[in-house]
C-alpha positions in Angstrom: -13.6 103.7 -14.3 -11.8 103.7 -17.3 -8.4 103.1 -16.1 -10.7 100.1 -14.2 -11.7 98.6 -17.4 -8.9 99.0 -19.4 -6.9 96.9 -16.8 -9.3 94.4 -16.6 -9.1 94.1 -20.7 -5.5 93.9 -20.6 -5.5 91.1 -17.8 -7.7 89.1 -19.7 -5.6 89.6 -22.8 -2.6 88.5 -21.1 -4.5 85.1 -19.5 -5.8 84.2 -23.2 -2.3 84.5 -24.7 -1.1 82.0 -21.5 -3.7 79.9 -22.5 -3.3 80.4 -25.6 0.8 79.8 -25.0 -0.6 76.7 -22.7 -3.2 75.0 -25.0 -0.4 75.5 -28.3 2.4 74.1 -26.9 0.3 70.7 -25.3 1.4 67.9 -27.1 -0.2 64.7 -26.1 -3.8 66.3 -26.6 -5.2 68.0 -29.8 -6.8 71.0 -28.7 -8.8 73.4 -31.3 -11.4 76.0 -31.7 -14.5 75.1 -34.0 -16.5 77.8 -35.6 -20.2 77.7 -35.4 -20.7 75.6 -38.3 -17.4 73.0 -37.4 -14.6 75.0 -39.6 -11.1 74.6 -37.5 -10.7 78.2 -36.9 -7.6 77.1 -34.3 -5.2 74.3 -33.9 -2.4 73.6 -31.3 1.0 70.9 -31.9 -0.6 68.5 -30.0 -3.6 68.6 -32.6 -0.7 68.6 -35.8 1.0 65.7 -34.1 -2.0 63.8 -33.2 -3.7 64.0 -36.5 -0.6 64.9 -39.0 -2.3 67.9 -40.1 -0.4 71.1 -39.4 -2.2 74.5 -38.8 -2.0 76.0 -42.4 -3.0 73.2 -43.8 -6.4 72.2 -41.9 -7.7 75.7 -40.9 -10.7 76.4 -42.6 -11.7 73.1 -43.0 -14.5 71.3 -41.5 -13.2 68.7 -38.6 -15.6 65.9 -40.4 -12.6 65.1 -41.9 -11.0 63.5 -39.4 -14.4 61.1 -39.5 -14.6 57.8 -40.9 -16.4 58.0 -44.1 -19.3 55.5 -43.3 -19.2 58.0 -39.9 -20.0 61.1 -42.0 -22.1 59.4 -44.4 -24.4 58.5 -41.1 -24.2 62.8 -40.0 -22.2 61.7 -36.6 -20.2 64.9 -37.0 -23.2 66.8 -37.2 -25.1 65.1 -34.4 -21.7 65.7 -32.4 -22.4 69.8 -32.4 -26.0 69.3 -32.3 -25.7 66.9 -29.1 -23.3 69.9 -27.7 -25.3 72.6 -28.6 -28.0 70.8 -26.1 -26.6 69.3 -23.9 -23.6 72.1 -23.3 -21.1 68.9 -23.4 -20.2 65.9 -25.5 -18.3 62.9 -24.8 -17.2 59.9 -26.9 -14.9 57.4 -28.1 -14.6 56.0 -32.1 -12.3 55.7 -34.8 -10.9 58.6 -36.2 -8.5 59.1 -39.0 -5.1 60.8 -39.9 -3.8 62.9 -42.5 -2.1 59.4 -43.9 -5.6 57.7 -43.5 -4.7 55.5 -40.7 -6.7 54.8 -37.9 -6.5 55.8 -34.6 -8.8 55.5 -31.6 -9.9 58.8 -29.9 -11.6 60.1 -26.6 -13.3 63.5 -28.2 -14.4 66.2 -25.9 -16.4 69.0 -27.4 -17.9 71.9 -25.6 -20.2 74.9 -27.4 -18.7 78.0 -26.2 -20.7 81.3 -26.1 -20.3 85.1 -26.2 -23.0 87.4 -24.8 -25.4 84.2 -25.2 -24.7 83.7 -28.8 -22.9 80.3 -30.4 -19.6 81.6 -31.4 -17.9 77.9 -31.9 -16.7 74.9 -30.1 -14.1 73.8 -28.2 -12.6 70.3 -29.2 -9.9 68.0 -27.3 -8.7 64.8 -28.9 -6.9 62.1 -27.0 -5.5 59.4 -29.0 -6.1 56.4 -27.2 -5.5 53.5 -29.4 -2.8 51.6 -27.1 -4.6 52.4 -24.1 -7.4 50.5 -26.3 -5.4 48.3 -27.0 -4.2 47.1 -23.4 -7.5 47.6 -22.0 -8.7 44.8 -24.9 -5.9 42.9 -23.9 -6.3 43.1 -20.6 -10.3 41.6 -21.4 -9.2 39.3 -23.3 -6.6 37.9 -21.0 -9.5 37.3 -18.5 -12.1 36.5 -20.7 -9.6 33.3 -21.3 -8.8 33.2 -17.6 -12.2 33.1 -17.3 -12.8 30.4 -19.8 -9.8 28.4 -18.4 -11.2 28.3 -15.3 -14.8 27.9 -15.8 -14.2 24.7 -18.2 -11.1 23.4 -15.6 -12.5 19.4 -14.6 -10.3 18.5 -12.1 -10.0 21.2 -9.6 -13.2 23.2 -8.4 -12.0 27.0 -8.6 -14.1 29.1 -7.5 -14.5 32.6 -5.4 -15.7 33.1 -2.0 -17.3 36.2 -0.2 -15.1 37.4 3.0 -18.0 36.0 4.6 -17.5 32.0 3.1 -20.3 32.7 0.4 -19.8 31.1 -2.6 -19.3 34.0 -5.3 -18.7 31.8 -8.6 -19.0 28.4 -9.7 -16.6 26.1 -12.3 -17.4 22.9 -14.3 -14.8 21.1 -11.7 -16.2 21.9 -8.8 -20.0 20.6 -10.4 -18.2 17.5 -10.8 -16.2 17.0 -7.8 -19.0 18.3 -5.5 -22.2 17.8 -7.2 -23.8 20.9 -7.6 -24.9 23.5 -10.2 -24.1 26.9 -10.0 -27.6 28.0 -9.3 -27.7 25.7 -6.4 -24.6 27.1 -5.0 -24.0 30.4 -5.8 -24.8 32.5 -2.8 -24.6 29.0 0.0 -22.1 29.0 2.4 -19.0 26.6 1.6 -19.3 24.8 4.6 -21.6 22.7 3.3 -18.9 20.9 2.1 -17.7 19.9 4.7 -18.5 17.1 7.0 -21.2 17.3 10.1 -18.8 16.7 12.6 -16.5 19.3 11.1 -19.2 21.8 10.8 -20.1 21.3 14.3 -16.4 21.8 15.5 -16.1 25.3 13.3 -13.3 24.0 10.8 -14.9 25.8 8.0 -14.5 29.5 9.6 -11.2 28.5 11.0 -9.6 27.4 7.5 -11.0 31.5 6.5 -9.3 32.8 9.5 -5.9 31.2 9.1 -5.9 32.3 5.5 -6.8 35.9 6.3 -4.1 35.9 9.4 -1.2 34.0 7.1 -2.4 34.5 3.7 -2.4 30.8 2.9 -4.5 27.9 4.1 -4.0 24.1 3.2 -5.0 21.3 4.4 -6.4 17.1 2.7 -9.4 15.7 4.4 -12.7 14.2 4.0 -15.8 16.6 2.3 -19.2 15.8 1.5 -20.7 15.8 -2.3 -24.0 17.1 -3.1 -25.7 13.1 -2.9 -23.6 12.7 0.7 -20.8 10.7 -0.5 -17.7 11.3 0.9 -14.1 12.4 -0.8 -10.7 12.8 0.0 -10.0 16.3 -1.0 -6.7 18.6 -1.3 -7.6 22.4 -0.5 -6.0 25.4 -1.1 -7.5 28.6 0.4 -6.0 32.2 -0.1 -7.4 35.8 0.5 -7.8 38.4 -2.2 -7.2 41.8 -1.3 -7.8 44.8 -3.5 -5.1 47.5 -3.8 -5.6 49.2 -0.5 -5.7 45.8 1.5 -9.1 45.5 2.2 -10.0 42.0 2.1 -12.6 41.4 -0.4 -13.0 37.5 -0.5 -11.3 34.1 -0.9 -9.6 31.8 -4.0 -10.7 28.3 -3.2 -9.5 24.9 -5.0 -10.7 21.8 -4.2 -8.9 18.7 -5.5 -10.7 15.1 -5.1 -7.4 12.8 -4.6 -9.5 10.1 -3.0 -7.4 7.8 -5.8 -4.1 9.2 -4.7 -4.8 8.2 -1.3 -5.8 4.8 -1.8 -2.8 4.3 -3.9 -0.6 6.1 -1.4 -2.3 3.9 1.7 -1.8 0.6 -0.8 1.6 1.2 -1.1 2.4 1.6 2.6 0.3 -0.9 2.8 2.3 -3.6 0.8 5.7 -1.5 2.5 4.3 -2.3 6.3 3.6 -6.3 5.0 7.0 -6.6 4.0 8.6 -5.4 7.0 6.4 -7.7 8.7 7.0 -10.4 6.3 11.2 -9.3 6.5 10.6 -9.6 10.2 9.1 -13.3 10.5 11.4 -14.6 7.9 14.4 -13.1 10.4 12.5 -14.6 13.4 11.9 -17.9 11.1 15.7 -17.7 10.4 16.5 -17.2 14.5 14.0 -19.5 15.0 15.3 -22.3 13.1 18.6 -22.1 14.1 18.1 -22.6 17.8 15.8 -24.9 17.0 18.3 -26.9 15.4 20.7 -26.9 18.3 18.1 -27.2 20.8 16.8 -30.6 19.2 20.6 -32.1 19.0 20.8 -31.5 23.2 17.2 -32.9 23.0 18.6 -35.9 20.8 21.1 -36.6 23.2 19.2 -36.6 26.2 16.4 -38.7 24.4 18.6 -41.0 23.1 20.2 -41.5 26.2 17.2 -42.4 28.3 16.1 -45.3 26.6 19.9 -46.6 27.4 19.5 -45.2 31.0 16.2 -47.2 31.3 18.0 -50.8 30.6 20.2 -50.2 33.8 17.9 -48.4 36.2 15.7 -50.7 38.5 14.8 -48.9 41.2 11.2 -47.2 41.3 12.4 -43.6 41.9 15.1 -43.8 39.4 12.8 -44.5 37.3 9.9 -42.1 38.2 13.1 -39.6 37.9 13.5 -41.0 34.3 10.1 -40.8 33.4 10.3 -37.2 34.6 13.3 -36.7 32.3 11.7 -38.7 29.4 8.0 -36.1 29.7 10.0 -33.0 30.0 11.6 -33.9 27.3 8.9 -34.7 25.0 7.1 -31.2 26.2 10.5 -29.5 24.9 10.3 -30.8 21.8 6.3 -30.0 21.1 7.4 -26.3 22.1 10.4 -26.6 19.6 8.0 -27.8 17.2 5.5 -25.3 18.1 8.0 -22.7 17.7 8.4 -23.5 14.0 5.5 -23.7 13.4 4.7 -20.3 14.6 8.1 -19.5 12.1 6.0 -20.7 9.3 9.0 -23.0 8.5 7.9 -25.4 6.6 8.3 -29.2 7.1 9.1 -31.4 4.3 7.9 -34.8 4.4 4.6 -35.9 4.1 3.4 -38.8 6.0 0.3 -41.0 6.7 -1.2 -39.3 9.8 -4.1 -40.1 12.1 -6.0 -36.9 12.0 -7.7 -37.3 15.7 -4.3 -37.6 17.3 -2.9 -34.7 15.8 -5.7 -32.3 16.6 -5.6 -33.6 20.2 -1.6 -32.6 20.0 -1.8 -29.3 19.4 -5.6 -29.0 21.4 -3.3 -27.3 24.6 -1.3 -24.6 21.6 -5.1 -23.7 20.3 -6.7 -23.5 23.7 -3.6 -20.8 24.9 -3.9 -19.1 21.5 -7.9 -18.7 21.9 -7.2 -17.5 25.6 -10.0 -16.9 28.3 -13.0 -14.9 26.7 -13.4 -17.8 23.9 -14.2 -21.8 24.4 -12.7 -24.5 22.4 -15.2 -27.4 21.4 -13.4 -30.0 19.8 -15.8 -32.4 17.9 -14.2 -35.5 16.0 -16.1 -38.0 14.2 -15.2 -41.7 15.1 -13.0 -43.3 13.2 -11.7 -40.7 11.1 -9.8 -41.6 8.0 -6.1 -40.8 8.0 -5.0 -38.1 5.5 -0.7 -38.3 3.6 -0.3 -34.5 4.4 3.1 -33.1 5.8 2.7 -33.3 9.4 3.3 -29.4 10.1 1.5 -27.9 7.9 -1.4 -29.5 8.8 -0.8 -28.2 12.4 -0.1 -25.0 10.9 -3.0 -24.7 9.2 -5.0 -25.6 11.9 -3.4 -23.2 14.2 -3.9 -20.2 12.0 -8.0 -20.9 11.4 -7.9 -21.0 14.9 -6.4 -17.6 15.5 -7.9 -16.1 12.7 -11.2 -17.7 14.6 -10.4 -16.1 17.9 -10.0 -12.6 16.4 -13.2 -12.7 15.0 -14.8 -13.5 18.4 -12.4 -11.2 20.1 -15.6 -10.3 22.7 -16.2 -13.7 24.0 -17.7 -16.9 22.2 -16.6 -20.5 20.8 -14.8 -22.0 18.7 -15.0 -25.9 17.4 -12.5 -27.9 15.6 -14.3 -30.7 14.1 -13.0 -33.4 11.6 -15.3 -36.5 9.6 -15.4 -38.4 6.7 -17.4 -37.6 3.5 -17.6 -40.8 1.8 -19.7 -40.8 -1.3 -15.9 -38.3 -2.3 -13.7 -40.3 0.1 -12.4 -37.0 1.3 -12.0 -35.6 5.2 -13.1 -32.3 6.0 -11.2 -30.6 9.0 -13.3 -27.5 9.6 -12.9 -24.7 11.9 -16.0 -22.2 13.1 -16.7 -19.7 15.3 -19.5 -17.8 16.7 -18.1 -14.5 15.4 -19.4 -11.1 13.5 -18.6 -12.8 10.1 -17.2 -12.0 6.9 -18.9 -9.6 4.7 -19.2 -10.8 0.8 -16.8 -8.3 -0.8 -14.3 -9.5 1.9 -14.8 -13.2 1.5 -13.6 -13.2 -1.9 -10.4 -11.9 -1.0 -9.5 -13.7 2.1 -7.1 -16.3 0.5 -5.3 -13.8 -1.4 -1.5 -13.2 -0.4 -1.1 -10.1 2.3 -4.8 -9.3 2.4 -5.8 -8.8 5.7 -8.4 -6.6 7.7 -6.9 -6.8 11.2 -5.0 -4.4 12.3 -1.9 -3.5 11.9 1.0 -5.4 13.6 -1.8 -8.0 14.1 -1.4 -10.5 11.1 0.9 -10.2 8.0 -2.5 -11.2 5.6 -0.7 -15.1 4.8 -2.2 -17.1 7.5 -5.1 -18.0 5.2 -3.0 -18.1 1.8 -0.9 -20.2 4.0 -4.1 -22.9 4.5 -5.1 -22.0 0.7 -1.7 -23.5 -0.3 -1.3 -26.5 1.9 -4.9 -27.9 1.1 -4.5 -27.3 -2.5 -0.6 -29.0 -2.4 -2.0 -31.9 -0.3 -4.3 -32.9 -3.4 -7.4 -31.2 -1.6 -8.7 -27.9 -1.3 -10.9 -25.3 0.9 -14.0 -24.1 1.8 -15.0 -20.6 3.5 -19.2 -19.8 4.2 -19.8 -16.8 6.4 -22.8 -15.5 7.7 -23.0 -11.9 9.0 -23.9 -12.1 12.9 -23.4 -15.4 13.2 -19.8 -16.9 12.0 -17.4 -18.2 9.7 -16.8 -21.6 8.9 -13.5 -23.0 7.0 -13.3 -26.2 5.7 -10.4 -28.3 4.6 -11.5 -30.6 2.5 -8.5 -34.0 2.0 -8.5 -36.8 0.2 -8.3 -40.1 2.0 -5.0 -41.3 3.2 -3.9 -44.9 3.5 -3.5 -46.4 7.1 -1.4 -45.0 9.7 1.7 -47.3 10.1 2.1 -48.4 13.9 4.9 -49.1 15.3 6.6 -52.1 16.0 8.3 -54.1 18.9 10.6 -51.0 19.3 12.7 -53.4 22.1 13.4 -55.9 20.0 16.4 -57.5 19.1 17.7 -59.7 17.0 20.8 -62.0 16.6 21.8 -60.7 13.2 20.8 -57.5 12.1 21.4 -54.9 9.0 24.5 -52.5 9.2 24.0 -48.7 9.2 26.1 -45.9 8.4 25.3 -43.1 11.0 26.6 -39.6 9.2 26.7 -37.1 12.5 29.1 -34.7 13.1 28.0 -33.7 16.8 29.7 -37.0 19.2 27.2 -37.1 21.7 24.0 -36.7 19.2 26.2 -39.8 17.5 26.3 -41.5 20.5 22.5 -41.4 21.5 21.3 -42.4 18.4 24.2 -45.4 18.1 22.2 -46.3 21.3 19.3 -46.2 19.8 20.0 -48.3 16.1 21.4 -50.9 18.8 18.8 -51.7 20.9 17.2 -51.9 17.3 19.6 -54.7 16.5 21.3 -52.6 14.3 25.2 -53.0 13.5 26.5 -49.3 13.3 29.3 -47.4 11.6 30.1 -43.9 12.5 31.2 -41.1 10.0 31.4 -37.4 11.3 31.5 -35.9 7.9 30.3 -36.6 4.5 33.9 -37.3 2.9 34.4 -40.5 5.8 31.1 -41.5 4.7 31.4 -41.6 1.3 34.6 -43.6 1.5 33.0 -46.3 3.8 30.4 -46.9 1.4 32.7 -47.6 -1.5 34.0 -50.2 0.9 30.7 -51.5 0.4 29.7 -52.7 3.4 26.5 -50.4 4.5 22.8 -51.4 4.1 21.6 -48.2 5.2 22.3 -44.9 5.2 21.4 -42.7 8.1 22.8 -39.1 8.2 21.8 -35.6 9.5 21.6 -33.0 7.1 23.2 -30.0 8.6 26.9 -31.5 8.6 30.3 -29.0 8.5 32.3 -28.5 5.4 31.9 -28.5 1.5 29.0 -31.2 1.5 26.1 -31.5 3.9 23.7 -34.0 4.6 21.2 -33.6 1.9 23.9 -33.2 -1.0 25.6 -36.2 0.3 22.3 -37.9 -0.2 22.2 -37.1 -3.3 25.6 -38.0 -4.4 25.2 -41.7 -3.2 21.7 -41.7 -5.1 24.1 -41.3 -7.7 26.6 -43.8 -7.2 24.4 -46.2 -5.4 20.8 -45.8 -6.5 19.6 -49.2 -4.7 21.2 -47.7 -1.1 18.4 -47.0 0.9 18.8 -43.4 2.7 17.1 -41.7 5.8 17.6 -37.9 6.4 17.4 -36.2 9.9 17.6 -32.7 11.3 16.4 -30.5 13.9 16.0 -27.9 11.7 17.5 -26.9 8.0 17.1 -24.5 5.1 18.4 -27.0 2.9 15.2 -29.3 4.3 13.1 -27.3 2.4 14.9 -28.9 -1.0 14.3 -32.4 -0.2 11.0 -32.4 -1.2 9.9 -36.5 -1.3 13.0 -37.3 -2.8 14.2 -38.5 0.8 12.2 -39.0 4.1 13.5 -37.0 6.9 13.0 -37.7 10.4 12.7 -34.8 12.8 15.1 -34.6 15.6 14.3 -35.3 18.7 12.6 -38.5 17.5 12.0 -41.5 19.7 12.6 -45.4 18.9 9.7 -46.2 17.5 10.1 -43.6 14.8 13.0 -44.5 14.1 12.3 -48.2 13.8 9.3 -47.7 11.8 11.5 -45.3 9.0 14.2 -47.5 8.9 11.8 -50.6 8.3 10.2 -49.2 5.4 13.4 -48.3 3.9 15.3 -51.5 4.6 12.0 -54.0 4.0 12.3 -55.8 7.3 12.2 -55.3 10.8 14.9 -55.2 12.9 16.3 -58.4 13.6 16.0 -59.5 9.7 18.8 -60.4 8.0 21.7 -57.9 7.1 23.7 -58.6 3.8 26.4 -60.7 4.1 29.1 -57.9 3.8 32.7 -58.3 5.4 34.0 -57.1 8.5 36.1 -54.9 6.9 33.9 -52.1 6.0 33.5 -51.3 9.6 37.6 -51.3 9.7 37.9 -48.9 7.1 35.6 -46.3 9.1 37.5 -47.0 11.8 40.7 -45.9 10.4 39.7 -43.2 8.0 37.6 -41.8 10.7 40.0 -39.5 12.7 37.1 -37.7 15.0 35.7 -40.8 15.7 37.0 -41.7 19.5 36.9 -45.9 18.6 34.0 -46.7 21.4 32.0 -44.7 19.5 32.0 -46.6 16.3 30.6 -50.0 16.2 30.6 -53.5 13.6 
């Protein structure tokens, strides 16, 4: 038994020195025995470096000291022991201090150990944990700011949901995007966001899913505020995993960019109304050009009817020629149509009889109204005439009219009227249909430049601009009233014109007659229309190109000047025009084309006859210009002028060019 027990004594002996070996040579904890009444009665490295007391120096001394001095005046020290004593532990963190008198923050363990059931002292371990501290406070406050950041962000709603699509948290932006206040919806599902019929199709547990699976959802589309108002919103979803994977919710942010969209749908807005525009102004170009050379061959084969007539007696010849004569007429209302439609402008403004040129176009509105809508056509009798440029009139009318038909695109009627208001002396031309109307935020807007609500490829928005500008620049204006339900009436409202001119004898002839100066370079368009001046009684001289013609009017023996305006070489018709103005301001001067850019630039400063025209036109222009009808008497010029055209002509084949 004693060999027993004297083992056992040495074996404990030999643990406490490997303890003793252990708990000396620790280093990052201060480990030390307490007597009974708190003297350090043992003290390891870790305790000397922690504290910068060594052994010799702090043994025997009570361990308040390492107490704050407010601490010890309060008894903490002693309610340490006392709370150890009881409670066989104590834990707890605080200030402690050095041998320098710094500062440094502490975990302090202290345990009461006993011997045969008496209090023999304490044990004590001291951590110093002052940068742990000090990450873990910044660590709080880092997300105390996050928090802030987020909780006071305005423009995006951030916010937390459960793996479930409870709302967890709440910001200030997503109260003012969405409407609600945290306590109405913290602990609601987010779908309530969303729209019905998204709700109904399950997009709001789909957008969750595809987060979870890929780890990012995104997506713009419509969501619903609190009051029911809709939004165009960005959103971001992403799962939050905690540091085993587990899926423990979802980051949510919510953007309202309804603004960014309407700017972004403006702008291709405007971009898809100028490729339209781009692409009518290269039809008008196309448009214009065969226009021009299609009137020349129309010139030609007008001009030479009305010689063909003179010689052909027999009834079928003529039936044939009358044939001829309507066809061609027909080609040159489609022609005319065709600009029109071109939105090429026309540039001379004449007296016109407003009746006859709404029954002109009545077979272009009826085909543009096609079978589901009726055209009613009701004129007043005796209708003033109305100085407006002749085409824009018709294009006016012909985009109410379409602009009419597409507002009674199911079926209904639609009535051109015209009378006379004449306590203003104005005309109104007004077009209405039966259609859904106009509604009052629209109606404001519908002159404006591009705006348009059809749809796209349907209208480039200038159709109505287009009226806007042609009342207003024929000295009038117009009028728009709408009723939802019933229709939309537009009104042009014109002052009063003076009388149509009618033409005159257009077959008569006269002995002597004035001496014209015909300016074409295209032989057989020359030809028709010398045919034409002649049977006028008109003496003609032919010049192919501006330079011949401005060298047989120095000879000085023209009365008129009648030329085309799209003419090879350095000078075409219109600046020839001009440069005679110059030279010879009292030379009266008639302008013709089929079609011309440079048209546009004429303005009133010349009147311009449109090719293919017929006699009577061209009597009645060249009658206002020269004063007299044909068969009047032309200046007494000499017989030379026409000689000089001759010979400085060299296109000119001689039967072509008359004195």
């Amino acid at each position: 038994m004693v060999k027993r027990s004297e083992q056992r004594e040495r074996g404990n002996s030999e643990s406490e020195r490997r303890f003793r070996r252990v708990a000396g040579g620790a280093v990052d904890y201060a480990i030390c025995m307490l007597a009974a009444d708190g003297r350090v009665i043992n003290w390891n490295k870790g305790a000397e470096r922690t504290t910068g007391h060594n052994a010799r120096a702090i043994l025997g001394r009570h361990f308040s000291e390492f107490y704050l001095p407010e601490d010890r005046a309060s008894g903490l020290p002693a309610k340490a022991l006392r709370i150890a004593r009881k409670e066989k532990h104590f834990l707890t963190e605080g200030w402690r201090l050095r041998k320098d008198g710094s500062k440094f923050y502490a975990s302090v363990v202290i345990d009461p150990i006993y011997e045969t059931r008496k209090l023999v002292g304490y044990a004590m371990v001291i951590r110093d944990m002052t940068e742990r501290r000090q990450a873990r406070a910044d660590l709080e406050a880092s997300e105390n700011q996050f928090r802030l950041l987020v909780s006071n962000v305005t423009d995006y709603a951030l916010y937390m949901l459960t793996p479930a699509g409870i709302v967890a948290n709440w910001n200030a932006g997503g109260q003012r995007i969405n409407g609600y206040a945290p306590d109405e919806i913290i602990g609601q599902s987010f779908s309530r966001f969303y729209t019905p019929a998204d709700q109904a199709a399950g997009k709001p547990a789909r957008a969750l899913k595809i987060a979870e699976e890929t780890g990012h959802y995104e997506e713009e589309g419509w969501r619903v505020r609190k009051d029911g108002s809709f939004f165009w919103a960005s959103v971001v979803i992403d799962p939050i995993r905690d540091a085993d994977g587990t899926l423990v919710g979802f980051a949510k942010i919510t953007r309202d960019i309804s603004e960014r969209r309407e700017a972004q749908q403006k702008l291709e807005q405007v971009q898809r109304q100028l490729a339209e525009t781009l692409k009518m102004d290269a039809l008008g170009q196309l448009t214009g050009g065969v226009a021009h050379d299609f009137n020349n061959l129309l010139m030609i084969i007008s001009g030479n009817l009305h010689r063909i007539k003179r010689e052909v007696t027999s009834e079928r010849g003529r039936a044939a020629l009358g044939a001829i004569e309507t066809a061609t007429e027909r080609a040159a209302s489609l022609t005319s149509q065709l600009l029109t439609f071109a939105r090429r402008q026309s540039v001379n403004p004449k007296t016109i009889n407003v009746a006859d040129r709404i029954a002109s176009v009545r077979e272009v509105l009826s085909s543009a109204l096609g079978s589901l809508v009726r055209l009613n056509i009701e004129i007043q009798p005796e209708v003033w005439p109305v100085f407006v440029d002749p085409t824009d009139f018709e294009t006016a009318l012909i985009n109410l009219v379409v602009n009419a038909r597409d507002a009674t695109a199911d079926g209904g009627t639609v009535t051109v009227s015209a009378r006379n208001v004449p306590e203003a002396d104005h005309v109104v031309v007004s077009v209405a249909d039966t259609g859904e109307g106009i509604p009052d935020d629209v109606l404001s807007k519908v002159f404006d430049p591009f705006f348009t609500t059809k749809p796209i490829g349907r209208g480039t928005g200038l159709g109505l601009s287009q009226v806007h500008g042609f009342a207003h620049q024929a000295g009038g204006r117009v009028e728009i009233a709408s009723t939802l339900g019933k229709g939309t009436t537009v009104s042009i409202v014109l002052p009063r014109g003076t009388a149509a001119a009618h033409p005159g004898n257009a077959d008569r002839t006269a002995q002597r007659s004035a001496t014209v100066l015909l300016i074409e370079d295209n032989p057989a368009v020359a030809d028709a229309s010398t045919g034409l001046l002649e049977q006028l009684g008109y003496t003609v001289n032919w010049a192919s190109n501006a330079e011949h013609a401005l060298r047989a009017i120095e000879a000085n023996g023209v009365d008129v000047v009648f030329s085309d305006i799209v003419m090879p070489g350095k000078m075409d018709g219109l600046t020839l025009a001009r440069t005679i103005r110059e030279r010879k301001p009292e030379l009266p001067i008639l302008l013709t084309t089929g079609y011309s850019d440079s048209a546009r630039d004429v303005k009133s400063d010349f009147p311009v006859l449109r090719k293919p025209y017929h006699i009577h036109d061209l009597s009645r222009e060249l009658s206002k210009l020269t004063g007299h009808h044909a068969g009047a008497e032309p200046n007494n010029r000499s017989a030379a002028a026409s000689s000089d055209v001759r010979s400085t002509d060299a296109e000119a084949p001689k039967a072509k060019v008359r004195s």
